[in-house]
C-alpha positions as semicolon CSV with decimal commas, in nm:
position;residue;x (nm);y (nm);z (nm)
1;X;0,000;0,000;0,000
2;X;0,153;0,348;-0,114
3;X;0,142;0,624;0,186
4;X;0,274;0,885;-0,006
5;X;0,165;1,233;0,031
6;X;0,071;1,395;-0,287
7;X;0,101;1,786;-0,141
8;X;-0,199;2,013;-0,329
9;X;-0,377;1,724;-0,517
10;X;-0,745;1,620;-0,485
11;X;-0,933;1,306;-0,637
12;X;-1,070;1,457;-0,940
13;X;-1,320;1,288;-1,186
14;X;-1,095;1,050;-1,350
15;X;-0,975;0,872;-1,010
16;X;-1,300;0,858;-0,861
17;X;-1,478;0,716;-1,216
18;X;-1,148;0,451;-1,211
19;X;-1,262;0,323;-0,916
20;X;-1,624;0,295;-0,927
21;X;-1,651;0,168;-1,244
22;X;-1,526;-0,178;-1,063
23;X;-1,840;-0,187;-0,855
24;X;-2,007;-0,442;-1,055
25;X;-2,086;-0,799;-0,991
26;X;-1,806;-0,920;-1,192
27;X;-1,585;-0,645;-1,098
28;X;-1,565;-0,597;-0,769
29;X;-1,297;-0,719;-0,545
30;X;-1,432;-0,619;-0,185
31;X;-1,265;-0,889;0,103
32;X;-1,486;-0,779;0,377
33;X;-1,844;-0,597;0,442
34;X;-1,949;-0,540;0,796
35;X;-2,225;-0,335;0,964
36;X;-2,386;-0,198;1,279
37;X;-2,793;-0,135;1,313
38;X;-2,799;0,173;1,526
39;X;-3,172;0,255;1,658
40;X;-3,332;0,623;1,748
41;X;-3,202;0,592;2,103
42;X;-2,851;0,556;2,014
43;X;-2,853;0,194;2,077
44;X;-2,661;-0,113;1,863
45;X;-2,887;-0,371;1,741
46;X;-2,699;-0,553;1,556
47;X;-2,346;-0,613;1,457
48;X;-2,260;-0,834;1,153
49;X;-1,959;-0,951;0,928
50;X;-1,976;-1,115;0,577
51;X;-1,742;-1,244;0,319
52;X;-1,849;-1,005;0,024
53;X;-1,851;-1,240;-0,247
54;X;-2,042;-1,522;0,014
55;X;-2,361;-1,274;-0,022
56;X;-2,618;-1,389;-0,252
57;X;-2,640;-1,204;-0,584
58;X;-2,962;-0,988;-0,522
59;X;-2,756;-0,835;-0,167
60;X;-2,446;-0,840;-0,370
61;X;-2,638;-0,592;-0,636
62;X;-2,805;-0,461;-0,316
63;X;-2,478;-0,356;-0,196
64;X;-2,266;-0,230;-0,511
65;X;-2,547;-0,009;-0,522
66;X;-2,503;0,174;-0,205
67;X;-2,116;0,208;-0,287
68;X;-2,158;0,334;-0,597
69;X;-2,397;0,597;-0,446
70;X;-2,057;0,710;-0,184
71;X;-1,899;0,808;-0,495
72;X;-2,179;0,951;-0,695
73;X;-2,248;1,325;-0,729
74;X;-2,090;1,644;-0,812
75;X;-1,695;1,740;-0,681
76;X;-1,739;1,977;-0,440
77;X;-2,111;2,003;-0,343
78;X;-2,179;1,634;-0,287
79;X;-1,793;1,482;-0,289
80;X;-1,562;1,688;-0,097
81;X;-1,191;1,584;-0,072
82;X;-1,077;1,666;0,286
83;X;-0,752;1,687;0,441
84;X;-0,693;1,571;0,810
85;X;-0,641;1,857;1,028
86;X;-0,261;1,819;1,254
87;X;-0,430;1,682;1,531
88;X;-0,634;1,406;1,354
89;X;-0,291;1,295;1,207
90;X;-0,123;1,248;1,581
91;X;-0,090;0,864;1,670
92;X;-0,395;0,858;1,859
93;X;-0,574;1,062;1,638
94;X;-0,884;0,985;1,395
95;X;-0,659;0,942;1,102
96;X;-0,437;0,672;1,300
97;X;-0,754;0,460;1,431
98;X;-0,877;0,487;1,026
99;X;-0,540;0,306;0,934
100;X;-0,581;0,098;1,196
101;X;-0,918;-0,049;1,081
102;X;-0,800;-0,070;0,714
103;X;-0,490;-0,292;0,852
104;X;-0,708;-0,538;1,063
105;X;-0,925;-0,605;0,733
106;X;-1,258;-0,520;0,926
107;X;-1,160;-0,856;1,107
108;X;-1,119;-0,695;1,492
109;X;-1,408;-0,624;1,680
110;X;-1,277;-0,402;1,922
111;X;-1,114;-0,178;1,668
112;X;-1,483;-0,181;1,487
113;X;-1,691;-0,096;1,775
114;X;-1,443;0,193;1,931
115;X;-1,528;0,342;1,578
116;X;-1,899;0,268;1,503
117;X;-1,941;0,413;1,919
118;X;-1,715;0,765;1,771
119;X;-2,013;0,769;1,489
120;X;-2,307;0,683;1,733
121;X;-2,211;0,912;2,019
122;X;-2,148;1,227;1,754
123;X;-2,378;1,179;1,441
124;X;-2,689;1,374;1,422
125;X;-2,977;1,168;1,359
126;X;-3,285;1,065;1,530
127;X;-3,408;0,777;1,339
128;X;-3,271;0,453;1,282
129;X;-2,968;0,410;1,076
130;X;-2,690;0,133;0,915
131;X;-2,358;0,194;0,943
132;X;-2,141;0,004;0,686
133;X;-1,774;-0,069;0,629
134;X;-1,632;-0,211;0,285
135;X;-1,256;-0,309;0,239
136;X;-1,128;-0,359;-0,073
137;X;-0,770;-0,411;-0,224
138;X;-0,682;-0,224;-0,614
139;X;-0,371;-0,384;-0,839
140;X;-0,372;-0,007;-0,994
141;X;-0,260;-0,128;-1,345
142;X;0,026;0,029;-1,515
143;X;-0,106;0,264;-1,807
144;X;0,023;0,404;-2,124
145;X;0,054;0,790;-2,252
146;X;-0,253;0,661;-2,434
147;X;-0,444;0,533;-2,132
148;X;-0,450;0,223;-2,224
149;X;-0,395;-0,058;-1,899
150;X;-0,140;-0,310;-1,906
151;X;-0,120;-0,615;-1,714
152;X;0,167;-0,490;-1,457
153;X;0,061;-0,378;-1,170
154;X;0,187;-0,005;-0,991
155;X;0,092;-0,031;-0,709
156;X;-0,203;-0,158;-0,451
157;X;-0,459;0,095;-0,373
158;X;-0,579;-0,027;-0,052
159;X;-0,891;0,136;0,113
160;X;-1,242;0,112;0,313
161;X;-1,532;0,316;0,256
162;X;-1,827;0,346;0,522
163;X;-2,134;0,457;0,453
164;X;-2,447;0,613;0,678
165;X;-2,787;0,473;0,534
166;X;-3,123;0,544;0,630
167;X;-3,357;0,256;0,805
168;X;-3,699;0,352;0,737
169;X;-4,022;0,118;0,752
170;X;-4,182;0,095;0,419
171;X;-4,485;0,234;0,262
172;X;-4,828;0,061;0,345
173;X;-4,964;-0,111;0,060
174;X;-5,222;-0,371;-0,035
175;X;-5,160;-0,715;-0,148
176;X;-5,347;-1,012;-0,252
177;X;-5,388;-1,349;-0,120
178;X;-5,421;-1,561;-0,360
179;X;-5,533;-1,845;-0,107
180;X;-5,864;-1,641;0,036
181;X;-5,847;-1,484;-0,286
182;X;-5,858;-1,114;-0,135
183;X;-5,655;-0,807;-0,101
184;X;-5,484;-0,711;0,199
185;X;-5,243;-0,497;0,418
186;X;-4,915;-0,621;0,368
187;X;-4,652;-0,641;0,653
188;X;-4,429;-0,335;0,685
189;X;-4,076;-0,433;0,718
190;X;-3,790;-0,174;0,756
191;X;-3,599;-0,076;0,464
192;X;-3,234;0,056;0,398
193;X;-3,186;0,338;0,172
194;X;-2,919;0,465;0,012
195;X;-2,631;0,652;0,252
196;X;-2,725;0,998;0,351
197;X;-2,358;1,047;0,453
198;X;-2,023;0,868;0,360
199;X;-1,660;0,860;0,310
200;X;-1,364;0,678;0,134
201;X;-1,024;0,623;0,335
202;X;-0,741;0,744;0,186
203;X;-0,815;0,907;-0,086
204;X;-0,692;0,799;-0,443
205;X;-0,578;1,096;-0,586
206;X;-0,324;1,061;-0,940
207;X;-0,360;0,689;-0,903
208;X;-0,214;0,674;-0,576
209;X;-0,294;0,658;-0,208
210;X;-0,301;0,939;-0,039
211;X;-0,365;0,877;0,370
212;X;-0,350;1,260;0,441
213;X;-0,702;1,298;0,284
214;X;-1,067;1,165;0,297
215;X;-1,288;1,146;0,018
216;X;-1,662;1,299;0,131
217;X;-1,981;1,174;0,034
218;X;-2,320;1,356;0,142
219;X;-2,676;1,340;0,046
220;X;-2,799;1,643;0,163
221;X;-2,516;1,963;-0,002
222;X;-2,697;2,279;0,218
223;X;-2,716;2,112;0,542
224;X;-2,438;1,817;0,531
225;X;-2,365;1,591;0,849
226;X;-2,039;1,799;0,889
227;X;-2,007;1,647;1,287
228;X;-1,882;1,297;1,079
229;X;-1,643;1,530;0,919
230;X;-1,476;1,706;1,196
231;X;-1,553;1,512;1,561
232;X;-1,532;1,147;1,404
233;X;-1,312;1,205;1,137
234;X;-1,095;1,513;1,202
235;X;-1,084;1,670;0,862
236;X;-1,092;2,074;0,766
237;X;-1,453;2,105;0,658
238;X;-1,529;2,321;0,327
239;X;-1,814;2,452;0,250
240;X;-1,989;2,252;-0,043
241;X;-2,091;2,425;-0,352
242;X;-2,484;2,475;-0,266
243;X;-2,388;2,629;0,067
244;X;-2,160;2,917;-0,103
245;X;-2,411;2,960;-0,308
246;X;-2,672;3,048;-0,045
247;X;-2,457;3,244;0,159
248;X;-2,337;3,453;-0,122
249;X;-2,713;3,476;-0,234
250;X;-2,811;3,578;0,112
251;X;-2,503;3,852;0,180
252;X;-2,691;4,029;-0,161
253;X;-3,028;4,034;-0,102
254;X;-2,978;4,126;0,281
255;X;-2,781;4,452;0,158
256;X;-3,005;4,508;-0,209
257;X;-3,246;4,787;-0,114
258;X;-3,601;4,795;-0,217
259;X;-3,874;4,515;-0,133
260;X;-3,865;4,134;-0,195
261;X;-3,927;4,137;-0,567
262;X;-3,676;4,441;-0,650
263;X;-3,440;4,282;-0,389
264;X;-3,462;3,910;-0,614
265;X;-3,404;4,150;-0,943
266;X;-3,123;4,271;-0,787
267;X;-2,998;3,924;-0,698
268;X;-3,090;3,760;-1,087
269;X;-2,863;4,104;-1,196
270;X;-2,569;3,951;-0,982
271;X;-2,628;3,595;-1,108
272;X;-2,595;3,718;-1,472
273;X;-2,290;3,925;-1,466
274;X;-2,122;3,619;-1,245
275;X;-2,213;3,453;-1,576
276;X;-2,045;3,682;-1,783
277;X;-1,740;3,706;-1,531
278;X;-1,693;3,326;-1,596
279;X;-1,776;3,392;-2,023
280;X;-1,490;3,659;-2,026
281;X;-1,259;3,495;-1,817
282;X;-1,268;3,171;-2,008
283;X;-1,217;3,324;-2,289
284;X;-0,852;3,496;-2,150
285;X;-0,761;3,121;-2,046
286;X;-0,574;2,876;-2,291
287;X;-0,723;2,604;-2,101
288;X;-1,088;2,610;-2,050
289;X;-1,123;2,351;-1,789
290;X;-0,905;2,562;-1,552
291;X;-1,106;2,672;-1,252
292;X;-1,184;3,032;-1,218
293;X;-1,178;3,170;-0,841
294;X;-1,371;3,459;-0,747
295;X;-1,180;3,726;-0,521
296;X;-1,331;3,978;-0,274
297;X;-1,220;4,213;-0,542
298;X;-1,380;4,047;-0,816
299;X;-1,683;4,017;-0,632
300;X;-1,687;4,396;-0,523
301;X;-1,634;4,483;-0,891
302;X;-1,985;4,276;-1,013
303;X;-2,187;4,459;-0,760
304;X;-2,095;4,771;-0,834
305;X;-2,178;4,699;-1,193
306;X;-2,520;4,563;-1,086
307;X;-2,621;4,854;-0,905
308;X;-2,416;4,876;-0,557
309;X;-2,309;5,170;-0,422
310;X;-1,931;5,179;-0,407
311;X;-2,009;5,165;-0,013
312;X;-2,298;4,839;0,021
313;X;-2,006;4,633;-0,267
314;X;-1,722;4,671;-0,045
315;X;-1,915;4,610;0,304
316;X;-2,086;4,272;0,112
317;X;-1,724;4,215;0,000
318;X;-1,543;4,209;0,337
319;X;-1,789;3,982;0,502
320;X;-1,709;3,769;0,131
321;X;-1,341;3,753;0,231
322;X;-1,413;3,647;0,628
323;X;-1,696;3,349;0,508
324;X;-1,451;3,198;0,255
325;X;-1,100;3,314;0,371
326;X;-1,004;2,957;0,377
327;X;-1,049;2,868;-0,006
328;X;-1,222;3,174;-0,227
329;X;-1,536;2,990;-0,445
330;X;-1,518;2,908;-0,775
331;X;-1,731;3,152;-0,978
332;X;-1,963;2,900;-1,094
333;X;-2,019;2,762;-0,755
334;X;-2,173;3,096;-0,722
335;X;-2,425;3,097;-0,983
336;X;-2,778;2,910;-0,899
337;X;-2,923;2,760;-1,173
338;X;-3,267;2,769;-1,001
339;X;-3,272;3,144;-0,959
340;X;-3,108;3,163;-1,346
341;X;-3,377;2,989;-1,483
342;X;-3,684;3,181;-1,257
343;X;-3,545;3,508;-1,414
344;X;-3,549;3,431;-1,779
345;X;-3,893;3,287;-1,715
346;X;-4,011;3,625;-1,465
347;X;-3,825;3,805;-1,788
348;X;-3,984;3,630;-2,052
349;X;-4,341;3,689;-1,878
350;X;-4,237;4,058;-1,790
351;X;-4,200;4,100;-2,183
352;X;-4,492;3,936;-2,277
353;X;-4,691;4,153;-2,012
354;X;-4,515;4,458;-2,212
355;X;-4,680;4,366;-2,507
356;X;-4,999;4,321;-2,393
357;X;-5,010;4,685;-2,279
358;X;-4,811;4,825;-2,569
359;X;-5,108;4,643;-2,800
360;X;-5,405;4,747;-2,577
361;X;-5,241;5,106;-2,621
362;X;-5,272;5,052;-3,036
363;X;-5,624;4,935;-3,034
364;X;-5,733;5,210;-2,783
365;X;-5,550;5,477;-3,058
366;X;-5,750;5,278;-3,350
367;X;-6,047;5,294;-3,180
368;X;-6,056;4,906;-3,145
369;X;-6,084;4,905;-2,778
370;X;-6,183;5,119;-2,470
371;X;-6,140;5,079;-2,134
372;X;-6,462;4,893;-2,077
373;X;-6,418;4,587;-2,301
374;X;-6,332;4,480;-2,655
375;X;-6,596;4,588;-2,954
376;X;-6,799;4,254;-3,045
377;X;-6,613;4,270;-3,401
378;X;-6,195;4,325;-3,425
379;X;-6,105;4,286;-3,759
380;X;-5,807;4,326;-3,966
381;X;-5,723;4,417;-4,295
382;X;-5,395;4,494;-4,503
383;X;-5,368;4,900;-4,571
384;X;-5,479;4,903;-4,918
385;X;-5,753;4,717;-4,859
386;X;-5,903;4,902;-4,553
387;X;-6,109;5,162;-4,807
388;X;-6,323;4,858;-4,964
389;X;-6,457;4,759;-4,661
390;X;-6,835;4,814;-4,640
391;X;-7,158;4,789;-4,491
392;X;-7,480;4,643;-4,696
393;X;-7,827;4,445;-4,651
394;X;-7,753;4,073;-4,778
395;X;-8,105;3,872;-4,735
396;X;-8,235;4,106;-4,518
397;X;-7,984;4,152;-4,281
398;X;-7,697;4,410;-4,206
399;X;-7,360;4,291;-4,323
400;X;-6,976;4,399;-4,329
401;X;-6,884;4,312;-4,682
402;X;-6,463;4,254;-4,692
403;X;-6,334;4,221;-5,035
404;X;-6,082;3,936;-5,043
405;X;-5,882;3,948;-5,356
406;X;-5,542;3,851;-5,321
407;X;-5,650;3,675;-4,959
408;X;-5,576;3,326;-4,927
409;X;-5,645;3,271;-4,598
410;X;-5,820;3,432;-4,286
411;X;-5,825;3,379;-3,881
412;X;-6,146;3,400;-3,745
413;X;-6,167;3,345;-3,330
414;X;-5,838;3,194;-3,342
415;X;-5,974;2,908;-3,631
416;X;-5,758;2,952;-3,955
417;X;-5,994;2,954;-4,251
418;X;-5,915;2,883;-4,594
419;X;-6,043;3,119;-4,833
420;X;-5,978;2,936;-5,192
């Protein structure tokens, strides 16, 4: 197993997507799978440990599934690669009882329940819950400039992953007997869902171990179980993605004057021209997959050009520098899609208001409409044609006579009407 420390790298998309795609029935290579059933008052009810490939297929699949889910998601909202803080890396430390677990193989008890009691007595959670440990063992193939794998081996990635999953009774439904030939209440039983929280020990970051980081896994990106990050497993917790987003969001609109709807135009104004930050600065950039932080300056500089005063920018700006003095944002972590896509639509309807009034204005100048309601005949006819139009008595009755030479076709109440 490799311990080195690679200094300033993260798992990216390529190492994580290397070692997932293994999670498959004929794929995996997992030694060990144990577990502890943890009820609403804090309390084990069961510990248990299996030979992975002993399960049968349908828990095997059952399984793969939730491991696949602790390496799912976006990088940096729902996977967050952590670094152990000094302390965690001392010999007693969280870092030194993860290693510890890894080297027993999930085999010692006393090594598993110290741990699953560091989860139980700090993890935030009411309900009932399964906590699960997988260790598995990675011949990291040797690969060519082309990355193409060859059968010698680099190295062995070895590694556990735990995950936090949900134990929820499931849904009433109706069944039917077929021996008294009737439908019934079936029998609740309790369910396990896929992990809420989870993490990855040590991270495999350029195809190599890296023991001085922890790859995150949660569910939930605004309010994150961030007590499994820093009580159990003593790591620097980061902000995710959704949660810069909100407080950026909320340091705008808390300083935008105006009410609630000019405050949210003020905020869409912000969104766009964090757009157009990103647009531009791509553009300066040979490579376009380089991330693009967004500075204190940067940030006072957008306001200002959606409609701060030099004063509000720079006060919305320091308390921008104190939140995220740590690691500045990318700019894109900034921009919500949500609020994006509610503006163009607010926009789009604004507009379409717009035109309603401008046209209500035209037919009150033509004498088509007034203020009370619309004339019981709106009719319209191309320029030269407008002097042909006339009244007569067809049959007996009063009739608008419009002379359609030239016309090929006509609208009336919405129904197109052929005229040939």
């Amino acid at each position: 197993m490799s311990h080195g420390f690679l200094k300033g790298k993260v798992m990216n998309k390529k190492d994580i997507t290397e070692i997932k795609r293994r999670f498959t029935k004929e794929g995996a290579s997992f030694s060990r799978l144990t577990g502890c059933y943890v009820n609403s008052n804090k309390e084990k009810i069961l510990n248990f440990r299996d030979t992975f490939l002993n399960l049968s297929d349908e828990e095997i699949f059952r399984y793969l599934e939730i491991a696949k889910k602790c390496m799912s998601g976006k990088l940096m909202n729902n996977l967050l690669d952590l670094e152990f803080t000094q302390t965690a890396e001392e010999e007693d430390g969280p870092q030194g009882k993860l290693l510890k677990i890894l080297k027993s193989g999930l085999d010692d008890d006393d090594i598993l329940n110290e741990f699953y009691d560091s989860i139980i007595m700090s993890y935030d959670k009411p309900d009932n819950y399964l906590i699960l440990l997988y260790k598995d063992a990675y011949d990291i193939p040797l690969k060519t400039k082309d990355n193409i794998a060859l059968d010698d081996s680099v190295d062995v990635y070895e590694y556990i992953i735990c995950a936090i999953c949900p134990v929820d009774l499931s849904k009433q439904v109706l069944g039917f007997d077929e021996d008294d030939s009737r439908f019934e209440a079936l029998k609740r039983d309790w369910v396990v869902g896929l992990p809420e929280s989870a993490f990855t020990f040590p991270c495999f970051s350029e195809r190599a171990s890296d023991i001085h980081h922890c790859l995150i896994y949660t569910k939930d990106t605004k309010s994150p179980h961030t007590e499994l990050w820093e009580d159990v497993l003593g790591l620097k917790s980061e902000f995710t993605s959704a949660q810069k987003c909100s407080l950026f969001t909320d340091m705008v609109a808390s300083t935008a004057p105006g009410d609630e709807d000019e405050k949210m135009d003020t905020v869409l104004t912000v969104q766009k021209n964090i757009s157009d930050f990103v647009t531009l600065e791509k553009q300066k950039k040979e490579d376009n997959e380089e991330a693009i932080t967004l500075s204190g300056d940067d940030a006072a500089s957008i306001l200002e050009d959606s409609g701060f005063s030099e004063d509000d920018a720079k006060l919305i700006s320091e308390k921008y520098d104190e939140y995220f003095e740590n690691s500045l944002p990318q700019a894109e972590e900034l921009i919500d899609s949500h609020i994006m896509k509610n503006g163009e639509l607010k926009l789009e309807k604004k507009a379409l208001q717009n035109k309603v009034v401008e046209l209500n204005r035209q037919m009150e100048e033509a004498g088509l409409k007034t203020n009370d309601a619309l004339p019981p005949i709106l009719l319209r006819v191309p320029d030269q044609s407008r002097e042909d139009v006339m009244t007569t008595f067809i049959d007996g009755k009063r009739c608008l006579v419009i002379p359609i030479n030239d016309i090929d076709e006509a609208v009336i109440n919405g129904e197109k009407i052929d005229l040939e």
